[in-house]
C-alpha positions, 0 to 999 in steps of 0.5 A, spaced: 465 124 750 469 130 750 466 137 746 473 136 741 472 129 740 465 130 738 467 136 734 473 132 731 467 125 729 462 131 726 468 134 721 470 127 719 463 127 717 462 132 713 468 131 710 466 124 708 458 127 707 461 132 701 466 127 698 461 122 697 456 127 695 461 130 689 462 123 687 456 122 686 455 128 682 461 126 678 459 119 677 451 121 675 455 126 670 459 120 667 452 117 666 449 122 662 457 123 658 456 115 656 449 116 653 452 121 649 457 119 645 453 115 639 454 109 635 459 104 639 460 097 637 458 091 640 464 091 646 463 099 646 456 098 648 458 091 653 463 096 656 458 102 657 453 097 660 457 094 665 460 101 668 453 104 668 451 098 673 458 099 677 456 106 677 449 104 679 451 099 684 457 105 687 451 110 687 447 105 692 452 104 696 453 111 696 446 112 698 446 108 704 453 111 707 450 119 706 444 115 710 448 113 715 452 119 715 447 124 717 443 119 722 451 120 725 450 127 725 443 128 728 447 123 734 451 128 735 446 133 735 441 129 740 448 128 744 447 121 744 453 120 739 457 114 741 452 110 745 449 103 740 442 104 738 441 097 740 445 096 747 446 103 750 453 100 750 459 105 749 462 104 741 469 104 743 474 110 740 477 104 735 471 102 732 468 110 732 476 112 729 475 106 724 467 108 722 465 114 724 458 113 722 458 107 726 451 107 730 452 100 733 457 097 737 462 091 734 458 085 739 450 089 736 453 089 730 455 082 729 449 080 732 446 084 727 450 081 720 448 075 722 440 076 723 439 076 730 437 083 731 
C-alpha cells in the first residue's frame, strides 16, 4: 500500500477518532443537562429515561469504534495495516474505503459473525 494511501486511511481515522470523541462529550454533557432540570412529570421522566439508555447504548458503540480505531492506527504504525489479523490476506481497497477500521477481511469477517473464528 502506497504512503498516500496509508496517509489518507490515518487522516480518515482521526477524523472519525475526534468526531467520535466529541460526541461523546456532547452526549455525557446531555446527561449530566437531564439530571438537571428538576421536577418532571411521569411522561418527562419516561422520556428523560429512554434518552439516558439511548445514550448509554450510543456511547457503548462509541466505545467499541474508538478501540477499533485506534487498533486502526497502531496497524498503520507496525505497517501491517490492510492485512487481516485472521488470514494475512489483503482487506480489499472497497472494504477499507467502506470501514476503515477494518481489521479483517469480508471472508474472516463473515466467519467471525457467525462464530466460526
Amino acid at each position: 500500500m502506497s504512503k498516500k494511501l496509508l496517509e489518507g486511511y490515518r487522516k480518515r481515522l482521526l477524523d472519525k477518532k475526534k468526531g467520535v470523541t466529541e460526541a461523546y462529550n456532547k452526549n455525557k454533557n446531555y446527561g449530566r443537562l437531564t439530571e438537571d432540570e428538576g421536577t418532571q412529570d411521569l411522561a418527562d421522566k419516561a422520556s428523560s429515561a429512554y434518552t439516558k439508555e439511548f445514550l448509554y447504548s450510543l456511547s457503548n458503540t462509541d466505545r467499541e469504534v474508538l478501540q477499533k480505531v485506534d487498533e486502526a492506527l497502531q496497524r498503520i504504525a507496525k505497517g501491517t495495516y490492510g492485512t487481516c489479523v485472521e488470514c494475512g490476506e489483503e482487506i480489499e481497497k472497497k472494504r477499507l474505503e467502506a470501514v476503515p477500521w477494518a481489521s479483517h477481511c469480508v471472508t474472516c469477517q463473515e466467519k467471525l459473525e457467525k462464530g466460526l473464528i
